[in-house]
N, C-alpha and C positions, 0 to 999 in steps of 0.2 A: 503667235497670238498672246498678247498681253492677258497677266488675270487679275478681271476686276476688283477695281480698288476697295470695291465695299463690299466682294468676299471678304480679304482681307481683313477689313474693317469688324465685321460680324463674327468671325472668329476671335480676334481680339480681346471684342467685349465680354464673348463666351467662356473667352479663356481667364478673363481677370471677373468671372462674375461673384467668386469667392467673396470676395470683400464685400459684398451685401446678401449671401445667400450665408442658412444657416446649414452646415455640413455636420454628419454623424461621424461620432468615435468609430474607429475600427472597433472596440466592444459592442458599440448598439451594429454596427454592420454584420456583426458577425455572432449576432444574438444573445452576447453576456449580458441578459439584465440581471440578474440573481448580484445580490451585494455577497461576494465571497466572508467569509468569515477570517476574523485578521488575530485570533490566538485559540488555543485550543478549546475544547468545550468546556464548557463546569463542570460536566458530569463526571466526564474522564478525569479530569481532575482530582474533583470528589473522590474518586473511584478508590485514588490514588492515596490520596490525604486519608481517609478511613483505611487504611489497612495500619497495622500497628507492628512494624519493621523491628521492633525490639525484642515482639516476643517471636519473629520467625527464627530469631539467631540461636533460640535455647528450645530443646524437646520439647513439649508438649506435656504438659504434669496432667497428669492419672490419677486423681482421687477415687477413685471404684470403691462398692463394697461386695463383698462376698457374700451371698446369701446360698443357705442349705436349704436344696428342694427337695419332693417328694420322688422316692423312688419311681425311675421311669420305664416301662415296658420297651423295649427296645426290640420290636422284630431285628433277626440277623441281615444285612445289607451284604455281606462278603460271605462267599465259603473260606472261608481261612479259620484254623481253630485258632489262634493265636488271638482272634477277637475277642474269647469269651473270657481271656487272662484281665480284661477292660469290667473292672469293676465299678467305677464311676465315670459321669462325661461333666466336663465344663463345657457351659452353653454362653451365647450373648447373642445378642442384637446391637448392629451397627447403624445406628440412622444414617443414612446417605442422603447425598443430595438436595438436602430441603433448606441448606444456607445459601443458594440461588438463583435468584427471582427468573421466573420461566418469560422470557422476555420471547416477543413477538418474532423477532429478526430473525429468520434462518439463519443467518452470521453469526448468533450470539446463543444460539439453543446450546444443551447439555451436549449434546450429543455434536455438534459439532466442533465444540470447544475441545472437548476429548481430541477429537479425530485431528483437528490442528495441533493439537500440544502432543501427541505420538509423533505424527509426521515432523513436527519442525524442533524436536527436541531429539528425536532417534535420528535426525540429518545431521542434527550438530555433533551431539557424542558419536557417531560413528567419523569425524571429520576431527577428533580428539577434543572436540570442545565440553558440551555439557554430561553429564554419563546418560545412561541410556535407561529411557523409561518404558522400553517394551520388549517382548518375549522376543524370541530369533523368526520370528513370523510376521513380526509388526505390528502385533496386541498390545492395546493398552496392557501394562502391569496393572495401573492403579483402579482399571475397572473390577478386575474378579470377576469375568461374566459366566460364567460356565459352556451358555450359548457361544460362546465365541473357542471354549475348548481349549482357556485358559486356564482355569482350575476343576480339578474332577473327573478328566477325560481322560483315555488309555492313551490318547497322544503327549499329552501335556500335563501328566499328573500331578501331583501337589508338590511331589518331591520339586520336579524340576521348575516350579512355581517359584518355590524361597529359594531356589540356586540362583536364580536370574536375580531376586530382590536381594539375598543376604549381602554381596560384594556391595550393595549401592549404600547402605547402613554403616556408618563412621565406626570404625572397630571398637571403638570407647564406648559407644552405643549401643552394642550390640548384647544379647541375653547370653548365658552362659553357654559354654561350649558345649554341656552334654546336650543342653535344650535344640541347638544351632545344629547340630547335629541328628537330633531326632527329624526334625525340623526337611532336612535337605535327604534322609535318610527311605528306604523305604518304607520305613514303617509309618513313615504318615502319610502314605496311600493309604495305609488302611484304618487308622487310629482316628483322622481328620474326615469332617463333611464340613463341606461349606456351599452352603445356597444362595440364591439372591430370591429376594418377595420383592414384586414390582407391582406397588397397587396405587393406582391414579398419580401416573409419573412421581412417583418418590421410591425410590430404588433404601433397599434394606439388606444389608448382609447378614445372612445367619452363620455363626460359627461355632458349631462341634467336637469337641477334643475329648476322643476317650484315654482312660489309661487305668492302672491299676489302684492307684491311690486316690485320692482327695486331692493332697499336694503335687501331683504330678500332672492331673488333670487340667488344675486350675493355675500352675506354673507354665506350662507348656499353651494355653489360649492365650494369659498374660503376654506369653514369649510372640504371640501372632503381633497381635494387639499391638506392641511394643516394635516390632519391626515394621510394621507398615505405616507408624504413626515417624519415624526414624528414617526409613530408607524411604518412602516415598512421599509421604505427603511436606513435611519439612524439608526436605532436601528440592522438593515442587515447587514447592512458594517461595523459596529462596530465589532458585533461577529465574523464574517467571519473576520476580519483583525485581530482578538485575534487568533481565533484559526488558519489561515494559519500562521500565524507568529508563533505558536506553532509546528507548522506541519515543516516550514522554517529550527528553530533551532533542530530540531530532525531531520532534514536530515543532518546539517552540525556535528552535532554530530556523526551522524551515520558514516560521512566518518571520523572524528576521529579514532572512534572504527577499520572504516577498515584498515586505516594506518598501526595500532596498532597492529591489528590481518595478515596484510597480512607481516611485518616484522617477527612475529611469526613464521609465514608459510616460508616464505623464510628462514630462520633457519632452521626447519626440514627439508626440503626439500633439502636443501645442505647437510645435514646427509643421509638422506636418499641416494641421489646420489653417496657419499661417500662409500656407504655401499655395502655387497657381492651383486652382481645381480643373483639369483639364482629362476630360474623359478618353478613355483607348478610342473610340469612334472619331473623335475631334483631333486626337494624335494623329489617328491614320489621315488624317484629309490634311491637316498642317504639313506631314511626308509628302504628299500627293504633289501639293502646292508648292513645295520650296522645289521639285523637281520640273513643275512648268515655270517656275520664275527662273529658276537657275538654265535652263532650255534656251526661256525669253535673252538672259542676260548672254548665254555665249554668242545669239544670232546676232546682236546688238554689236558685242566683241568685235565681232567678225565684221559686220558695215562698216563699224568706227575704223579698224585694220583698213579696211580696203579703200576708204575712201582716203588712208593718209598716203598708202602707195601709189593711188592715181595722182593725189597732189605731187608727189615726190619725182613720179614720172612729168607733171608740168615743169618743175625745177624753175627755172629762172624768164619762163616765157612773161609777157606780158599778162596781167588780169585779165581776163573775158569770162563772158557767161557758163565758160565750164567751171572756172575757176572758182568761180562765187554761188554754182550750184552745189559742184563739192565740198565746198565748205559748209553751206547750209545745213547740206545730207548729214557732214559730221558735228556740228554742233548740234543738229537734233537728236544725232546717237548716240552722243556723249553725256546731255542730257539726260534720255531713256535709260542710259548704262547707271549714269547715277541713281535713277526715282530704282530701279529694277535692282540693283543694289542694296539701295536701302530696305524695300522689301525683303530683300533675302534675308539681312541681318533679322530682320523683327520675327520674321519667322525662325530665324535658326533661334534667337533668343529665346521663343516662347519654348519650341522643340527642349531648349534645353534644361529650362524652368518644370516641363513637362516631366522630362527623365529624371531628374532631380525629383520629383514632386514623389514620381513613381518607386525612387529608390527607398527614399523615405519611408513611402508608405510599406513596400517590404521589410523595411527593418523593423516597423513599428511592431506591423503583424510576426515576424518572429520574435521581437519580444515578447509580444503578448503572449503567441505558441509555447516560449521558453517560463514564462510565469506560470501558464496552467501546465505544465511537468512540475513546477515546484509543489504547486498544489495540491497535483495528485499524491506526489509525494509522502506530501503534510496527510493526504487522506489515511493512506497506507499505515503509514506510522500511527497516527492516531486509532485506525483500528487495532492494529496488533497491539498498541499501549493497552484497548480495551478489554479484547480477549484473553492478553496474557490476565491483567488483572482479575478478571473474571474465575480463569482458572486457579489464580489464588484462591476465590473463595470456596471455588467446586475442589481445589484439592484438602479442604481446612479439614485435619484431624477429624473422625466422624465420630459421635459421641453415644455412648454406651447405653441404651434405651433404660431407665428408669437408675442409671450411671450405675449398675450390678452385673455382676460374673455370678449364673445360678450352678450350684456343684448339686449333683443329683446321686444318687445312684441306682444301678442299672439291672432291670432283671431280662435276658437276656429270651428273645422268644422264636420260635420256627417262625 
């Protein structure tokens, strides 16, 4: 059974209707309308550009004043008689956290920024890269929470507080060795209080230092003071400002790459559009078809073959009516063989315009696939540019409430 010519036909048109119909990007197919962003935000930027890299390189200058308070009532806190040799206490207040801004984003809260700069700074120095910013527990150092049973608690006492921070403190840095000493000693379980006030999310540290003198008092808070503004906050914003500025330039690369890869894209995809539009339904039935024409063409074959072996068996008789029906038989199958022929070609051409069309478009679509991985990428890195940043400002030295150390002294009470 022949198949109709204007099957054929109708396919054909179907398949070349590209060229007056208007076809979608693999983007609108596949729902990117959102114009991607093609270089980092300003913000983060900004972020970046407002930080002042020159003073993270040098400590942290301390201009405090000393002021003499009035004798203070001190109920005893400890049974230890060793307390009552604490004739005065150096006191201060730390403003925390109010350099900031309390941003909306779960990603960028206080509190989570923390929790990322322990985890992804105790992963690296324990991997010998950055040193390590939290107790053997996995405590932020630089919070001081007590709730957490980082400072003040019979597990983790104060001693072993400044043992974990003193190492991180540049030895040139570091307060004198009797002070380092007291310091990591146990005597400042018991000499040292230190609280946190946490009122309408701005966290406050109070710190207490008893001792027997004036000088030693207000030396030994200085010595606190002095080492966490050393071993942890400066030595914080250093790293954080290496590695978001790592983070920075691997986002601005990344939108290179995208540039790069989405001019790519837009190439194929001009081919692609260029190319036959011929749907998987109309593939299937093109198969279908080339398999009845190619049927038609062997039956064909086959007549044309057999009517040359009956001529071949007349060999040399005279012409008669067989002789001139047989030939008829085979000029009309030779014919048929040709139109049935040519059929097959048009179809195997489109089949292969088709596969072609199809290969195409899978490559387009993994490009496309392979640009949003770059993208996310770019997401990636521009987050952690932010948060590190961020943690720059949540680790900035915290400053001395009315910028005074109050020296008091102490009347000691049941």
């Amino acid at each position: 059974m022949k198949t109709p010519i204007w099957t054929l036909m109708l396919c054909a048109f179907f398949a070349l209707s590209h060229v007056t119909s208007v076809r979608p990007t693999v983007a609108q197919e596949i729902g990117a309308d959102e114009k991607p962003r093609e270089r980092v935000p300003d913000a983060i930027d900004k972020l970046f550009k407002d930080i002042d890299a020159e003073s993270l390189k040098e400590p942290p200058k301390r201009d405090y004043k000393v002021a003499k308070g009035a004798e203070r009532a001190v109920k005893l806190f400890k049974t230890d008689p060793r307390l009552l040799e604490n004739k005065f206490v150096a006191s201060a207040r730390l403003l925390g956290m109010r350099n900031i801004s309390r941003d909306p984003r779960p990603d960028m809260s206080m509190f989570h920024l923390e929790g990322q700069m322990v985890a992804e700074l105790t992963e690296a120095g324990l991997k010998g890269g950055v040193p390590r910013f939290s107790d053997p527990s996995g405590h932020s150092l630089y919070s001081g929470r007590p709730s957490r049973a980082i400072i003040g608690s019979v597990k983790t006492p104060i001693r072993a507080y400044f043992s974990n921070v003193v190492p991180l403190c540049p030895k040139e840095e570091l307060p004198s060795k009797d002070v380092v000493d007291f310091l990591t000693s146990a005597e400042s379980d018991r000499d040292i209080v230190w609280t946190m006030d946490q009122t309408q999310g701005d966290v406050d540290w109070i710190l207490e230092v008893y001792a027997a003198s004036e000088v030693a008092a207000e030396q030994r808070l200085a010595a606190v003071i002095q080492i966490l503004d050393r071993a942890l906050c400066r030595p914080l914003q250093r790293i954080c400002l290496t590695e978001g500025r790592k983070s920075l330039e691997a986002a601005r690369k990344g939108y290179e790459d995208v540039a790069n890869q989405s001019e790519a894209l837009r190439v194929e995809e001009a081919k692609r559009l260029a190319s036959t539009d011929i749907s998987p339904g109309m593939l299937d039935q093109l198969k279908s078809q080339k398999m009845s024409v190619a049927i038609e063409l062997a039956a064909l074959n086959a007549r044309v073959k057999a009517c040359n072996e009956k001529l071949k068996e007349l060999g040399d008789k005279p012409q008669g009516p067989q002789f001139e029906t047989l030939s008829d038989i085979k000029l009309r199958g030779e014919i048929d063989v040709a139109t049935s022929q040519e059929r097959l070609d048009q179809i195997n051409a489109l089949i292969m315009e088709a596969n072609a069309a199809s290969a195409l478009r899978t490559k387009v679509l993994q490009m496309d696939s392979s640009l949003g991985q770059v993208r996310e990428k770019i997401r990636r890195h521009e987050r952690r540019a932010e948060s590190l940043g961020r943690v720059i400002l949540l680790c900035e030295p915290l400053p001395l409430k009315d910028n005074q150390i109050t020296v008091s002294p102490v009347a000691w009470t049941n």
